[in-house]
mmCIF file of the N, C-alpha and C atoms, coordinates in Angstrom:
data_MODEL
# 
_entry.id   MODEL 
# 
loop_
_atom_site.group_PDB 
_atom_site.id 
_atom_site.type_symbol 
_atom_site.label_atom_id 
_atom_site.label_alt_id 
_atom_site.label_comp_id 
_atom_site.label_asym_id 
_atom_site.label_entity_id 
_atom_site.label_seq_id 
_atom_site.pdbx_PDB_ins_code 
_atom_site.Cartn_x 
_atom_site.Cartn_y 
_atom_site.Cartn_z 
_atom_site.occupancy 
_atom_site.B_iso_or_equiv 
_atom_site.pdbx_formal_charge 
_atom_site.auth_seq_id 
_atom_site.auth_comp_id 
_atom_site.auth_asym_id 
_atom_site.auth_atom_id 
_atom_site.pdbx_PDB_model_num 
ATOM 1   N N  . UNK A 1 1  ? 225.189 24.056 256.800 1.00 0.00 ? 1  UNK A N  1 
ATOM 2   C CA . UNK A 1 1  ? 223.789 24.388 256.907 1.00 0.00 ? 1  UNK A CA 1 
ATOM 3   C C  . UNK A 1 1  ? 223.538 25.879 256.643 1.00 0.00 ? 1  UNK A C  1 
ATOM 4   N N  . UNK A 1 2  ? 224.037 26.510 257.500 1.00 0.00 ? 2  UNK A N  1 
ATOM 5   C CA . UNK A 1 2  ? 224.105 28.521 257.145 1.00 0.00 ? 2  UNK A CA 1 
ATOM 6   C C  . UNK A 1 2  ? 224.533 28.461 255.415 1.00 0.00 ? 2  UNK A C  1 
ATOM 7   N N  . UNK A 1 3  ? 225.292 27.717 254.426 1.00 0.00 ? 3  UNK A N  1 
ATOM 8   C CA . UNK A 1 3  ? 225.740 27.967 253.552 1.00 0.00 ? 3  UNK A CA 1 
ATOM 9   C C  . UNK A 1 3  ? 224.232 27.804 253.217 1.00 0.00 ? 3  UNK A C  1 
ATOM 10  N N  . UNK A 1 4  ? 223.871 26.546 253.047 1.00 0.00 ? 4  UNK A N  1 
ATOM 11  C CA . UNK A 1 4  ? 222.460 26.146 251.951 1.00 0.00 ? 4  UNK A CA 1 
ATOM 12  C C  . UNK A 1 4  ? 221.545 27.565 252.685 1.00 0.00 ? 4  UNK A C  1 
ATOM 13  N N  . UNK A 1 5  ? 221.118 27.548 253.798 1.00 0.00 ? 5  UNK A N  1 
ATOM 14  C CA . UNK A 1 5  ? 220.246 28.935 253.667 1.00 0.00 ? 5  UNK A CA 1 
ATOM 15  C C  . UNK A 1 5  ? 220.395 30.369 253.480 1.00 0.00 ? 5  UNK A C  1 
ATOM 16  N N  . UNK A 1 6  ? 221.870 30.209 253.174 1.00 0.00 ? 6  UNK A N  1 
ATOM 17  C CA . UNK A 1 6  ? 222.088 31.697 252.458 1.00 0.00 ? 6  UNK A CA 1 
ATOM 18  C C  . UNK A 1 6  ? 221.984 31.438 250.876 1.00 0.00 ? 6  UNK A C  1 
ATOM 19  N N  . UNK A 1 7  ? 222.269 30.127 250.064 1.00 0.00 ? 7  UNK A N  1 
ATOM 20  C CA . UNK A 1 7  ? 222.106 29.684 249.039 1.00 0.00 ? 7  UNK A CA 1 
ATOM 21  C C  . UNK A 1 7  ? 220.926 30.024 248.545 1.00 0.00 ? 7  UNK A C  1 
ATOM 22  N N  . UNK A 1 8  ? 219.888 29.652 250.049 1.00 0.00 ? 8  UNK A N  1 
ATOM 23  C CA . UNK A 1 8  ? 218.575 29.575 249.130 1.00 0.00 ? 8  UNK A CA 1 
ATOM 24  C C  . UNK A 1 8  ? 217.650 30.746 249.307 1.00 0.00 ? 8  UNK A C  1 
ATOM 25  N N  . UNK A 1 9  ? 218.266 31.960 250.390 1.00 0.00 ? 9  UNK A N  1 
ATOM 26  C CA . UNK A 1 9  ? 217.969 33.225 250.474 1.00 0.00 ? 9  UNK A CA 1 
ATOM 27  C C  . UNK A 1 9  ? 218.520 33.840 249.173 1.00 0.00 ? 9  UNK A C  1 
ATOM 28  N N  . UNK A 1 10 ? 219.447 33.588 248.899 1.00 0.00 ? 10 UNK A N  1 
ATOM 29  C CA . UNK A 1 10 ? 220.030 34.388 247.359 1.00 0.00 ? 10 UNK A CA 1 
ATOM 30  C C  . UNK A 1 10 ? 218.967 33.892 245.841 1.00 0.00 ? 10 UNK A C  1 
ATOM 31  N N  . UNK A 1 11 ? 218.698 32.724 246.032 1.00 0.00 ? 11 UNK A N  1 
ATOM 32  C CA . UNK A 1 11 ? 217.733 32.423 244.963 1.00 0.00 ? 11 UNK A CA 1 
ATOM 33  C C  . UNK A 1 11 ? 216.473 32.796 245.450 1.00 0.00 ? 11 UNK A C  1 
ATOM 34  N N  . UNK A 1 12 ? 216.177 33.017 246.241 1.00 0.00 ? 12 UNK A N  1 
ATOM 35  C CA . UNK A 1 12 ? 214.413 33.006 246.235 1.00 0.00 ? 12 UNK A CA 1 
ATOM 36  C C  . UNK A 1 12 ? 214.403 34.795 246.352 1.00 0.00 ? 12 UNK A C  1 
ATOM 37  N N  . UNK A 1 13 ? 215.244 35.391 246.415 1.00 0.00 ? 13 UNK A N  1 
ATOM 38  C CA . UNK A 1 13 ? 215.890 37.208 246.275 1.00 0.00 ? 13 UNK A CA 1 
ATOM 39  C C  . UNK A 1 13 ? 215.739 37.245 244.744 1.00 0.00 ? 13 UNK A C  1 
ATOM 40  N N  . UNK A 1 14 ? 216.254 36.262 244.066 1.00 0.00 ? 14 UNK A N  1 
ATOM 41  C CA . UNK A 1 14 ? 216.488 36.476 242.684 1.00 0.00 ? 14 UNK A CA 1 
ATOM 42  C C  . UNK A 1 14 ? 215.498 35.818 241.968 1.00 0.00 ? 14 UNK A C  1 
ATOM 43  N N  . UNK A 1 15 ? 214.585 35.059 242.630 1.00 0.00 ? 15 UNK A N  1 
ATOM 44  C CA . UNK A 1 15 ? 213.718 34.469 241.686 1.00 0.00 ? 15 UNK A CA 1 
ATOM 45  C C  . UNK A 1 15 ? 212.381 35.667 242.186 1.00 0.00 ? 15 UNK A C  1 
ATOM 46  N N  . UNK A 1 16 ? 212.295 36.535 243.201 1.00 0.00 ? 16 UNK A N  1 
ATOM 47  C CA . UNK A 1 16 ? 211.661 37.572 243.497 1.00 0.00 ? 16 UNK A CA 1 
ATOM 48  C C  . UNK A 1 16 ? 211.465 38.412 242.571 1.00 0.00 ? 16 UNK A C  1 
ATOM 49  N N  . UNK A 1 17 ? 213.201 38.969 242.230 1.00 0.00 ? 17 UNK A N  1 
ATOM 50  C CA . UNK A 1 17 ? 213.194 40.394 241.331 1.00 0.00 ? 17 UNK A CA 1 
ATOM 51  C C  . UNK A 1 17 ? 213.128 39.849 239.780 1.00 0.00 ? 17 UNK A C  1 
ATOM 52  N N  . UNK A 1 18 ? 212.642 38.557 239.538 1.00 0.00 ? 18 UNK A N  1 
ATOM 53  C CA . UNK A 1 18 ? 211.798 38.130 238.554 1.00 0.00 ? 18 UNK A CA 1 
ATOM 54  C C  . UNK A 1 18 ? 210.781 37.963 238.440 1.00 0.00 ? 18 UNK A C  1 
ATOM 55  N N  . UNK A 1 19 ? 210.531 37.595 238.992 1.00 0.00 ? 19 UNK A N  1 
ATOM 56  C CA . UNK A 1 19 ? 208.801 37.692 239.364 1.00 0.00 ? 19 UNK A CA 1 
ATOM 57  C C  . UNK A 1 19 ? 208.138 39.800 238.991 1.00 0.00 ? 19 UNK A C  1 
ATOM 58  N N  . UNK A 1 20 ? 208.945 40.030 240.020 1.00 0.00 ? 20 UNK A N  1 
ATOM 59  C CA . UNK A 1 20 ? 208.724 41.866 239.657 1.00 0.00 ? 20 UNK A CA 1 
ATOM 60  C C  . UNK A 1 20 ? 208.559 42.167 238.323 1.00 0.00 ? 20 UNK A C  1 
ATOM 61  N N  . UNK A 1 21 ? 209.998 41.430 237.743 1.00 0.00 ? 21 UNK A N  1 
ATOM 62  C CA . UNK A 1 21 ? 210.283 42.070 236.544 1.00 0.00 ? 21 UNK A CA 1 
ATOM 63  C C  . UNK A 1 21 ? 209.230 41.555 235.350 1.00 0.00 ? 21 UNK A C  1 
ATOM 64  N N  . UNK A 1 22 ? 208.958 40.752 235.746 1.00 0.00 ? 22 UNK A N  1 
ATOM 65  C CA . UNK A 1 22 ? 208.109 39.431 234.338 1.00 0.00 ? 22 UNK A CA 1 
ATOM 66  C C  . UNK A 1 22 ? 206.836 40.543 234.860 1.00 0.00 ? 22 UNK A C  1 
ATOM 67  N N  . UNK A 1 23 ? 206.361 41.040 235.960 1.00 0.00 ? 23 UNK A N  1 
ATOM 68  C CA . UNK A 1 23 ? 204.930 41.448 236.341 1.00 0.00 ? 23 UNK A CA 1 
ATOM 69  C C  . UNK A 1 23 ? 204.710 42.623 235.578 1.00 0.00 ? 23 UNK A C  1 
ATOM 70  N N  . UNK A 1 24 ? 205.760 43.250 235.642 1.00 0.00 ? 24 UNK A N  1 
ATOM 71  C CA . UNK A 1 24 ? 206.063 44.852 235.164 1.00 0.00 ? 24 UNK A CA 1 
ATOM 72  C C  . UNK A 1 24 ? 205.821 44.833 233.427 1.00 0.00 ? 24 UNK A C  1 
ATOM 73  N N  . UNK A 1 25 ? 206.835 43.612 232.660 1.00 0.00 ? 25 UNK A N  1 
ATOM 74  C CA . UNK A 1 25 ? 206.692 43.414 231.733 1.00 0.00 ? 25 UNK A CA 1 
ATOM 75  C C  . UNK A 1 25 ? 205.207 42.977 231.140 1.00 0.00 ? 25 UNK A C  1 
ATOM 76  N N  . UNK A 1 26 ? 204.492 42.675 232.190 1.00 0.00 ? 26 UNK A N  1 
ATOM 77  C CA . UNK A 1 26 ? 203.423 41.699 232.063 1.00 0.00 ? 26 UNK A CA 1 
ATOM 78  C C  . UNK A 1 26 ? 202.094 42.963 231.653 1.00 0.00 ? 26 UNK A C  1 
ATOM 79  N N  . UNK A 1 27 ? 202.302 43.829 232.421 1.00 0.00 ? 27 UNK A N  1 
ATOM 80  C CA . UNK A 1 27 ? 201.443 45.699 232.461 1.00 0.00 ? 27 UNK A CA 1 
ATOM 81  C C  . UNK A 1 27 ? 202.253 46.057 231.367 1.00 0.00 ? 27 UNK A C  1 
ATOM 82  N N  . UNK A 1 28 ? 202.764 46.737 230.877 1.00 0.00 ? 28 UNK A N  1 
ATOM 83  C CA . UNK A 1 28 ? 203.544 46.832 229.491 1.00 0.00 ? 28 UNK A CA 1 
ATOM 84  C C  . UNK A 1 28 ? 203.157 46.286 228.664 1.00 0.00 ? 28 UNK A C  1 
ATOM 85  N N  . UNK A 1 29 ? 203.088 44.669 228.504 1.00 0.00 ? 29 UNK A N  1 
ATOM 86  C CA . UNK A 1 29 ? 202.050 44.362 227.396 1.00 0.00 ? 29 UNK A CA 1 
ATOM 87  C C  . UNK A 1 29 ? 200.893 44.455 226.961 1.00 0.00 ? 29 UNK A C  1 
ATOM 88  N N  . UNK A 1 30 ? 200.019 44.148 228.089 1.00 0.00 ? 30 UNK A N  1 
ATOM 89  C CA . UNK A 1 30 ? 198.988 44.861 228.369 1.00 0.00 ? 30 UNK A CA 1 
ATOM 90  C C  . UNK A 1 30 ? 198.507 45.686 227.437 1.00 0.00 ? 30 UNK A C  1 
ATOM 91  N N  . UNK A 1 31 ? 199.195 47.116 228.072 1.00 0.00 ? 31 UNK A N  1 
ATOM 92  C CA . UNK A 1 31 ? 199.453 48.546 227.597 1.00 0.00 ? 31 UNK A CA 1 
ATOM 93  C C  . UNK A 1 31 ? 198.953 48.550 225.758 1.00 0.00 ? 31 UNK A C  1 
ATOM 94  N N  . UNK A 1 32 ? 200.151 48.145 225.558 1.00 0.00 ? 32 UNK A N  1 
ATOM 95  C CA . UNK A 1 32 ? 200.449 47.979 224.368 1.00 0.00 ? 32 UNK A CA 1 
ATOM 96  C C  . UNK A 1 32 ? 199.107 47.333 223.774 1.00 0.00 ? 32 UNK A C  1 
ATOM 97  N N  . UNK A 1 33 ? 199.323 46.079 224.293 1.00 0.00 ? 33 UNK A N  1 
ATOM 98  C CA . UNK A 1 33 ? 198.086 44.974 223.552 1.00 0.00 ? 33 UNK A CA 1 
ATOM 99  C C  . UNK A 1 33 ? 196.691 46.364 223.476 1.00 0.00 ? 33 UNK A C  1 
ATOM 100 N N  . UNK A 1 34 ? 196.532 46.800 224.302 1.00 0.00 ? 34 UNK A N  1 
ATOM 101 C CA . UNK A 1 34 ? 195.434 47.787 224.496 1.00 0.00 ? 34 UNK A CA 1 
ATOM 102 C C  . UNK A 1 34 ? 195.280 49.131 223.360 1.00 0.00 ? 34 UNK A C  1 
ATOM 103 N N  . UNK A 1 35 ? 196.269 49.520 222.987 1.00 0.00 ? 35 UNK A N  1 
ATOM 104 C CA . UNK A 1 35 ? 196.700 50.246 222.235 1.00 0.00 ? 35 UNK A CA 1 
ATOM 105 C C  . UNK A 1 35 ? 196.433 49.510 220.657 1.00 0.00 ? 35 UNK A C  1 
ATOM 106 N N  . UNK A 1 36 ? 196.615 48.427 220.528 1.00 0.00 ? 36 UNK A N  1 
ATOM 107 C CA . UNK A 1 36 ? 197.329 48.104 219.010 1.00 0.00 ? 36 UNK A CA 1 
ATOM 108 C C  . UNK A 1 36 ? 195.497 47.657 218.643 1.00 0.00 ? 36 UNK A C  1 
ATOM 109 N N  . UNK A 1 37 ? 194.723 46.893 219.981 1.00 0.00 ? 37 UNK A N  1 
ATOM 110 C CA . UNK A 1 37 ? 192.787 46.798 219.848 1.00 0.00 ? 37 UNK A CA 1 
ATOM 111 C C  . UNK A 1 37 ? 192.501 47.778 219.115 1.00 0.00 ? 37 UNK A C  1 
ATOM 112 N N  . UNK A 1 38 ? 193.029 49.267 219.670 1.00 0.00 ? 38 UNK A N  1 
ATOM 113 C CA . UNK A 1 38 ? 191.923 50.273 219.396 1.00 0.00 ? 38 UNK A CA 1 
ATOM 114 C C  . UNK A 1 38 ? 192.725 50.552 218.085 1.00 0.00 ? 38 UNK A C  1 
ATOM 115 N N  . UNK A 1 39 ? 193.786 50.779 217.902 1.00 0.00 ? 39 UNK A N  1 
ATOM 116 C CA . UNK A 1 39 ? 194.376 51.084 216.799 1.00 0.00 ? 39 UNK A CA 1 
ATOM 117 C C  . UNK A 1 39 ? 193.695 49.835 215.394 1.00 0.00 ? 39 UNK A C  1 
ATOM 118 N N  . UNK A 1 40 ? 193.749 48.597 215.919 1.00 0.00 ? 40 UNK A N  1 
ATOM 119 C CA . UNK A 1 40 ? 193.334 47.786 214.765 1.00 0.00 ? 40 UNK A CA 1 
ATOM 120 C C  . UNK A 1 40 ? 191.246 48.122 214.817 1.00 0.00 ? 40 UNK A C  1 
ATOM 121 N N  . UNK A 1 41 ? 190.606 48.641 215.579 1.00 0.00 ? 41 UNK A N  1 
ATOM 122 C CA . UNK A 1 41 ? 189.605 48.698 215.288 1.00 0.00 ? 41 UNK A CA 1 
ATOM 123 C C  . UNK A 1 41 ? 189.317 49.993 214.578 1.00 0.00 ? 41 UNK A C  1 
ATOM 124 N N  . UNK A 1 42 ? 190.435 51.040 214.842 1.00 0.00 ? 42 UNK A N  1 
ATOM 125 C CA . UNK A 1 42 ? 190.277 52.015 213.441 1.00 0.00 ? 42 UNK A CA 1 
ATOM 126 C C  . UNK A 1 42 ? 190.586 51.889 212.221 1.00 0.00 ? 42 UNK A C  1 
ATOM 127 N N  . UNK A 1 43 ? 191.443 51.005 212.091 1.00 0.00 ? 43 UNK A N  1 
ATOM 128 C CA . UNK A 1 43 ? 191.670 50.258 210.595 1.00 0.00 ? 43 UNK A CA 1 
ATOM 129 C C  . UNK A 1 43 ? 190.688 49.730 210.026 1.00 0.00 ? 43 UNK A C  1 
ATOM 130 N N  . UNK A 1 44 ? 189.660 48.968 210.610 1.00 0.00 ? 44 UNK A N  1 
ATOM 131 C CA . UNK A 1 44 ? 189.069 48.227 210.501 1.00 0.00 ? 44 UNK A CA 1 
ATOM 132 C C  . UNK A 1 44 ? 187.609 48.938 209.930 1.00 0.00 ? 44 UNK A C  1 
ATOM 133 N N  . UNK A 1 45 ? 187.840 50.357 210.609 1.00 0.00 ? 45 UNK A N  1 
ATOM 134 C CA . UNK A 1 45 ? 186.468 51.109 209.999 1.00 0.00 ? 45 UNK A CA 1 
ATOM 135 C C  . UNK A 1 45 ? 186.920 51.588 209.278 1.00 0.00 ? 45 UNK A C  1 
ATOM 136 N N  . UNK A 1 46 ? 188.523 51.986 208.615 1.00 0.00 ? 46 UNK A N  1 
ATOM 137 C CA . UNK A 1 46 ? 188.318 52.698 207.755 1.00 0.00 ? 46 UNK A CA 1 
ATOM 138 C C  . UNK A 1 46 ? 188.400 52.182 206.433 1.00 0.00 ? 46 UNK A C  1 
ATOM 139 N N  . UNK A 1 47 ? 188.849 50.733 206.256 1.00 0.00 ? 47 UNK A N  1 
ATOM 140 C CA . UNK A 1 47 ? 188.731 49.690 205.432 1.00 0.00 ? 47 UNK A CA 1 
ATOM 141 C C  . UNK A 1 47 ? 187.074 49.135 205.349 1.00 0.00 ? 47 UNK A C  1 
ATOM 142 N N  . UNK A 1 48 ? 186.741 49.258 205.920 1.00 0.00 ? 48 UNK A N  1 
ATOM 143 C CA . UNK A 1 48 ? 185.011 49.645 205.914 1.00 0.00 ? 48 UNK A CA 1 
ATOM 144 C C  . UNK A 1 48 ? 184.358 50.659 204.921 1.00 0.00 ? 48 UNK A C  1 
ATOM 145 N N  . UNK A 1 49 ? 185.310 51.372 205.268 1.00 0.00 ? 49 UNK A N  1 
ATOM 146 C CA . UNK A 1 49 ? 184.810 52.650 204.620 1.00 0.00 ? 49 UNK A CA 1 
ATOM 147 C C  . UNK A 1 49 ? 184.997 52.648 203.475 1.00 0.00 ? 49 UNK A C  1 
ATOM 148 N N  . UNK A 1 50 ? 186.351 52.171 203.068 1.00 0.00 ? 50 UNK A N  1 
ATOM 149 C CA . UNK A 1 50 ? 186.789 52.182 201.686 1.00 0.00 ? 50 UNK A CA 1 
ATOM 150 C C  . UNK A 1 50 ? 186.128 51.220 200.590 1.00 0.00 ? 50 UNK A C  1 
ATOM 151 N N  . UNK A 1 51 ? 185.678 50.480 201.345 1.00 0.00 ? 51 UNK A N  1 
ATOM 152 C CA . UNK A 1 51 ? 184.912 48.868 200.593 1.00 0.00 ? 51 UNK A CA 1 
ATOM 153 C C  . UNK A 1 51 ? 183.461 49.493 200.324 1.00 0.00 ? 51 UNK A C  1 
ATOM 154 N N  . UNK A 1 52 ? 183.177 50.415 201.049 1.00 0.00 ? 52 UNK A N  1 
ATOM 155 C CA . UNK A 1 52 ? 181.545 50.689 200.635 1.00 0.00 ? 52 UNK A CA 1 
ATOM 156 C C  . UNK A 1 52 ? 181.805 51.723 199.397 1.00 0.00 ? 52 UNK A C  1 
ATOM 157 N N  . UNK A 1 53 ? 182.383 52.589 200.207 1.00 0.00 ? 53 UNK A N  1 
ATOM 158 C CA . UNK A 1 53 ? 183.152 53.743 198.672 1.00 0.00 ? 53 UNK A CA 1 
ATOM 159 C C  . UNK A 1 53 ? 183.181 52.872 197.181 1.00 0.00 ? 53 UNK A C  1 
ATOM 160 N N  . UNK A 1 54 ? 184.181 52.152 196.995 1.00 0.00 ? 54 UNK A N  1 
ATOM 161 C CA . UNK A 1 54 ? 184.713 51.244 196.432 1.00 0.00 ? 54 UNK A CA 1 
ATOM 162 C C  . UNK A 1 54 ? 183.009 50.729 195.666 1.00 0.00 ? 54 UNK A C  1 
ATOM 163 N N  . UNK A 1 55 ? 182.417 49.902 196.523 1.00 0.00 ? 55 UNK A N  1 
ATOM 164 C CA . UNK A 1 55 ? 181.184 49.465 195.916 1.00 0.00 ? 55 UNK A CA 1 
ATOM 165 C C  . UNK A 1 55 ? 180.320 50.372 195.416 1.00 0.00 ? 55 UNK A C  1 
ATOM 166 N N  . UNK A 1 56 ? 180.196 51.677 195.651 1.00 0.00 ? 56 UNK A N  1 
ATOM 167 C CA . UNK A 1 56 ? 179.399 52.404 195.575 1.00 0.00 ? 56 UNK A CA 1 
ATOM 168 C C  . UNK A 1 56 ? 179.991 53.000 194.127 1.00 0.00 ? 56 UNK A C  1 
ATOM 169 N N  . UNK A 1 57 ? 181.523 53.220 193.667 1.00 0.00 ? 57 UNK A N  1 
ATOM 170 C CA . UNK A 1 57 ? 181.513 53.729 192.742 1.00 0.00 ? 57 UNK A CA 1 
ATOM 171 C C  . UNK A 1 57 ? 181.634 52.149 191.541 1.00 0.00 ? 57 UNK A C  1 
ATOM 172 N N  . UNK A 1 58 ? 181.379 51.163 191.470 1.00 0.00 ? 58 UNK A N  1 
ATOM 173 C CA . UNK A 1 58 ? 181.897 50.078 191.046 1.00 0.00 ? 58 UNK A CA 1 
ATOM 174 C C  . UNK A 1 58 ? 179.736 50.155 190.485 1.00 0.00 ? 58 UNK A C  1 
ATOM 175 N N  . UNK A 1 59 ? 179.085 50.428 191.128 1.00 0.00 ? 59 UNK A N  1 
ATOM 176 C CA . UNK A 1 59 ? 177.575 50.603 191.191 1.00 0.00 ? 59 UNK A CA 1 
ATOM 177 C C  . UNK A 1 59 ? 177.673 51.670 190.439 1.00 0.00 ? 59 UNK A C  1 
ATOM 178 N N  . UNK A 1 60 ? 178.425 52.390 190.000 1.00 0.00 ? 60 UNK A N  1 
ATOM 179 C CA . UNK A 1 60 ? 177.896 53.532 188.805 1.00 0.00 ? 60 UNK A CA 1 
ATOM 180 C C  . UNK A 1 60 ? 178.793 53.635 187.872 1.00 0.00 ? 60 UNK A C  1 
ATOM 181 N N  . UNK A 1 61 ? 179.201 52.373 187.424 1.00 0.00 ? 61 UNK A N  1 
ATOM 182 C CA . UNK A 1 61 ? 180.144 51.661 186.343 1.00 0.00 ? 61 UNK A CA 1 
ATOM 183 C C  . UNK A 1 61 ? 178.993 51.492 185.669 1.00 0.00 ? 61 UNK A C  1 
ATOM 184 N N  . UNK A 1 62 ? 178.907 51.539 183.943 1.00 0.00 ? 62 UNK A N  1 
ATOM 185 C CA . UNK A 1 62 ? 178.097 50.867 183.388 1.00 0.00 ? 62 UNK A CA 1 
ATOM 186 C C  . UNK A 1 62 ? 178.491 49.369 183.033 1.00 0.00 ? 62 UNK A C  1 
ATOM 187 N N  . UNK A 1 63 ? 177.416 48.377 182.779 1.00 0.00 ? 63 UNK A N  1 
ATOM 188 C CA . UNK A 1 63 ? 177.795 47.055 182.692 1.00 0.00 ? 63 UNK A CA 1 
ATOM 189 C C  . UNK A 1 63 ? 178.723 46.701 181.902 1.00 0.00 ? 63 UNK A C  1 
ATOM 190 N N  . UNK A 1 64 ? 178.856 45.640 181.872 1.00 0.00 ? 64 UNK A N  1 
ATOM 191 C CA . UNK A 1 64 ? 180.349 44.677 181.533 1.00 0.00 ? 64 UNK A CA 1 
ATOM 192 C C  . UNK A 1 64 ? 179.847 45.048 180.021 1.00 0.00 ? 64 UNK A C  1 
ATOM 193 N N  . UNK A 1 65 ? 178.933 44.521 179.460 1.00 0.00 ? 65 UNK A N  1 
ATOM 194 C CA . UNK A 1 65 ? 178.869 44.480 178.083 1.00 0.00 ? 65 UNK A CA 1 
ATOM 195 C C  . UNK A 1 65 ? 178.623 45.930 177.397 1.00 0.00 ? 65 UNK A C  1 
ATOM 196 N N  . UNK A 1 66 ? 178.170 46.665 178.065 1.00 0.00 ? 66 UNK A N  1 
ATOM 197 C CA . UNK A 1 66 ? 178.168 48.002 177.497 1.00 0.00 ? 66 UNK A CA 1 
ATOM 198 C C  . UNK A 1 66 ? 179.651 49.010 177.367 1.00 0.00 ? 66 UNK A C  1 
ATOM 199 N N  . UNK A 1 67 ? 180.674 48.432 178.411 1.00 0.00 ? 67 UNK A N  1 
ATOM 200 C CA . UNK A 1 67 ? 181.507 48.990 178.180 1.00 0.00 ? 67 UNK A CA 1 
ATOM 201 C C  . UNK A 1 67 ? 182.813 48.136 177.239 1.00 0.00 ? 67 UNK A C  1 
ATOM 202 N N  . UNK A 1 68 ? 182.422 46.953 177.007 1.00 0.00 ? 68 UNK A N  1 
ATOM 203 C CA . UNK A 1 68 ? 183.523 46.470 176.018 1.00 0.00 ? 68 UNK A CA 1 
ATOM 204 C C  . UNK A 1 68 ? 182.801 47.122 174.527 1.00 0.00 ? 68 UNK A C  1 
ATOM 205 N N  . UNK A 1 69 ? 181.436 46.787 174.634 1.00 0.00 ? 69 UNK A N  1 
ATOM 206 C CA . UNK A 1 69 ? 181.015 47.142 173.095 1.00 0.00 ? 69 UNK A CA 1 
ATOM 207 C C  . UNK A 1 69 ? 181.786 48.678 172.456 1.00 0.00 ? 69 UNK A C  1 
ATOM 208 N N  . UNK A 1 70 ? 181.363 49.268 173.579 1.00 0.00 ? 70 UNK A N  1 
ATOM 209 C CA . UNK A 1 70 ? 182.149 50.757 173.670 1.00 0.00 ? 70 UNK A CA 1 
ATOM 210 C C  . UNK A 1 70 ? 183.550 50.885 173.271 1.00 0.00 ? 70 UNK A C  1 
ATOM 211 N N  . UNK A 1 71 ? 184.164 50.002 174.007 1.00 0.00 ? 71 UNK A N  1 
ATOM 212 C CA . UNK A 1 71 ? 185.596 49.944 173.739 1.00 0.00 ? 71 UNK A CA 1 
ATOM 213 C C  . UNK A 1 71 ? 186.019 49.359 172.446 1.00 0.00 ? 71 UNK A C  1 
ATOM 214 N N  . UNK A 1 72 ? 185.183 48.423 172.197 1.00 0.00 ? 72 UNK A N  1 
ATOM 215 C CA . UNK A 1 72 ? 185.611 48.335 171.123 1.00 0.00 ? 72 UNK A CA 1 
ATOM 216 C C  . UNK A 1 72 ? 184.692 49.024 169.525 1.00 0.00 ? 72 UNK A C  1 
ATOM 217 N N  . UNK A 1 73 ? 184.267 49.718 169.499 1.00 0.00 ? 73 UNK A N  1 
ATOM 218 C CA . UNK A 1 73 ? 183.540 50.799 169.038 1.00 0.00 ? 73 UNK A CA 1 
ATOM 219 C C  . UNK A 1 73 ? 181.957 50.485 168.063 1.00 0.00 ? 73 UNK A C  1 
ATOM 220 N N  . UNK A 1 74 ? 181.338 49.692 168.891 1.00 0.00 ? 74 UNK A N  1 
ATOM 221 C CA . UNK A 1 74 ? 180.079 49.102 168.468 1.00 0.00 ? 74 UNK A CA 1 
ATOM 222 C C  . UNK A 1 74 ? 179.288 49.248 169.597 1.00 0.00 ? 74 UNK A C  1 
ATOM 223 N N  . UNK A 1 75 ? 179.291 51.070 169.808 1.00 0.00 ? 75 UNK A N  1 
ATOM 224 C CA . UNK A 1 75 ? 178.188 51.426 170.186 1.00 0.00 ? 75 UNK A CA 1 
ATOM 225 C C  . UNK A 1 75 ? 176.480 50.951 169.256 1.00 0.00 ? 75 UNK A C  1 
ATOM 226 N N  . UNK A 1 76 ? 175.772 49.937 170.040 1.00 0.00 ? 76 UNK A N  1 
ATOM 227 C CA . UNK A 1 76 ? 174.826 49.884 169.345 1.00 0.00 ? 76 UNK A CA 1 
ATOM 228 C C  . UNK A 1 76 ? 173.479 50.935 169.321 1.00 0.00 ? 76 UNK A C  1 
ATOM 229 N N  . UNK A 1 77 ? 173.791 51.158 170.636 1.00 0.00 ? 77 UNK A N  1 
ATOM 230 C CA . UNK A 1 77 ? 172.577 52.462 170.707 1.00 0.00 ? 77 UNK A CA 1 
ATOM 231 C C  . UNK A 1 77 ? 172.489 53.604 169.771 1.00 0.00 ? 77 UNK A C  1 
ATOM 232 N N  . UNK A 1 78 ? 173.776 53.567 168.903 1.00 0.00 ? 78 UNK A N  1 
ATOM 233 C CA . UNK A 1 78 ? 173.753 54.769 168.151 1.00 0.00 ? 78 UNK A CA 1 
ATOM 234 C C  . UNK A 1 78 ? 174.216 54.271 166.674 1.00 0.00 ? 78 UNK A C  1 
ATOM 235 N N  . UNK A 1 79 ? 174.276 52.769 166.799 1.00 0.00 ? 79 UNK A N  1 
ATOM 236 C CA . UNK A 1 79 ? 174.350 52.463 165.340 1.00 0.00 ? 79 UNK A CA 1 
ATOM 237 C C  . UNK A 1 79 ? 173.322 52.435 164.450 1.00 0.00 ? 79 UNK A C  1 
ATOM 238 N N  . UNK A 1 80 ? 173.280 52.695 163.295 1.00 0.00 ? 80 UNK A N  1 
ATOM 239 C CA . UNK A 1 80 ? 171.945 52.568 162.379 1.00 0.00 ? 80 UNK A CA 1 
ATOM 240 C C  . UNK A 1 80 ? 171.597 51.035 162.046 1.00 0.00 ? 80 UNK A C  1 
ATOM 241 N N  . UNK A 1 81 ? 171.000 50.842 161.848 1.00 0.00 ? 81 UNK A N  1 
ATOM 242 C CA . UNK A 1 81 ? 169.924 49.023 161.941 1.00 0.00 ? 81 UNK A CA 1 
ATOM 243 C C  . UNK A 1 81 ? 169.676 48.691 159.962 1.00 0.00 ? 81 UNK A C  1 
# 
């Protein structure tokens, strides 16, 4: 009988300093998880940022057909008729 309740004092000791340990680990993630939010919500504006940039110079592209004609050298605005 003393054996099983020292048996089961040694496990419920050790299923304790798990419990601690999983809790500890548990704030640590946390932590982290908290960290990586704010970190991914600055990504997030600055990929924002870049997409408006991006559109904004894509908006002072001249059109599709004005720049192949160009390229391929039938500017018409300056051809004679």
């Amino acid at each position: 009988m003393l054996e099983d309740l020292e048996s089961l004092r040694a496990k419920l000791t050790e299923l304790n300093a798990r419990v601690r340990n999983l809790r500890e680990e548990n704030q640590q993630l946390r932590a982290q998880l908290g960290g990586a939010q704010v970190e991914l919500d600055a990504l997030r504006g600055r990929v924002s940022g870049a997409v408006q940039r991006v559109d904004e110079l894509l908006s002072r592209l001249p059109a599709a057909s004005e720049a192949a004609d160009k390229l391929a050298g039938n500017d018409r605005a300056g051809a004679p008729r």
